[in-house]
C-alpha positions as CSV (number, residue, x, y, z in Angstrom):
1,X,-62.2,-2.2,-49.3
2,X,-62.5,1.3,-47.7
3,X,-63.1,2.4,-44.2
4,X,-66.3,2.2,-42.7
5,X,-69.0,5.1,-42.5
6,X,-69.5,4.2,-38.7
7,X,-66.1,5.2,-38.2
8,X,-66.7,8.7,-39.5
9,X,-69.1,10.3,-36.4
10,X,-66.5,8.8,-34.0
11,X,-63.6,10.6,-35.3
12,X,-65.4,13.9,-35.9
13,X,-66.0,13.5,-32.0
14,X,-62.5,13.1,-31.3
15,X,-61.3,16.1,-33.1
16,X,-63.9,18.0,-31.9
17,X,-62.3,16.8,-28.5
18,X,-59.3,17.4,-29.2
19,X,-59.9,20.8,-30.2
20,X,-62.1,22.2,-27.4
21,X,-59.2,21.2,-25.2
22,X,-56.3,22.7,-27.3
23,X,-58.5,25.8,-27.0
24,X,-59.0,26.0,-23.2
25,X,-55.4,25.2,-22.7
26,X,-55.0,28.1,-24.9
27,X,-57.6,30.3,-22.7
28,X,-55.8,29.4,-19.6
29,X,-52.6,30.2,-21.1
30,X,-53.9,34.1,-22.2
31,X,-55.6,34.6,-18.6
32,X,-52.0,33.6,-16.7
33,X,-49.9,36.0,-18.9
34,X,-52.3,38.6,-18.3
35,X,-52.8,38.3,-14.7
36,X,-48.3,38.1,-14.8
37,X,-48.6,41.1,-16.8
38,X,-51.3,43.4,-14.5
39,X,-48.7,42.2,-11.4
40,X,-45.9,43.7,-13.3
41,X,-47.3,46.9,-14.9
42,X,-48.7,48.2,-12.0
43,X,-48.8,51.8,-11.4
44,X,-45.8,52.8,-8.8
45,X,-46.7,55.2,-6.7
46,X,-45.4,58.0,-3.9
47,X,-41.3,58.3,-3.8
48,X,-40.9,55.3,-6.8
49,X,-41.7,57.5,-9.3
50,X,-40.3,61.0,-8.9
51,X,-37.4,61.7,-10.2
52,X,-34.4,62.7,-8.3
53,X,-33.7,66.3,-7.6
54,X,-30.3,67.6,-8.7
55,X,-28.1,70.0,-6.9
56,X,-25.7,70.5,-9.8
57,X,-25.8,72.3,-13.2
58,X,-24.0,70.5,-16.1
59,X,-20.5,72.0,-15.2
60,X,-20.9,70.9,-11.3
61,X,-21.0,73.8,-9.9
62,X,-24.0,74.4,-7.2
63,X,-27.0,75.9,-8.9
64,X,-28.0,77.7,-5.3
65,X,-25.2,79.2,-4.0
């Protein structure tokens, strides 16, 4: 005897389901790592990002006497 035809709606319903929740887990997922990701790539700006000023040449002696 085989498995039923009634069956067959009932479990395309299921997977169906299951997938539309597999893929708004997955959703949520991408949206956290990118809001993590804006947080820490943001632009620095003022004194964070300029490079320190040096007051000696490469044999350490002053470059302004």
């Amino acid at each position: 005897m085989g498995k039923l035809m009634s069956n067959f709606g009932t479990q395309a319903k299921e997977r169906a389901r299951q997938q539309k929740q597999i893929d708004k887990a997955s959703k949520r997922m991408l949206a956290r790592r990118q809001r993590a990701h804006a947080k820490t790539s943001a632009p620095k700006t003022g004194s964070e990002t300029a490079e320190p000023i040096f007051t000696d040449n490469i044999v350490g002696k002053p470059l302004h006497p």
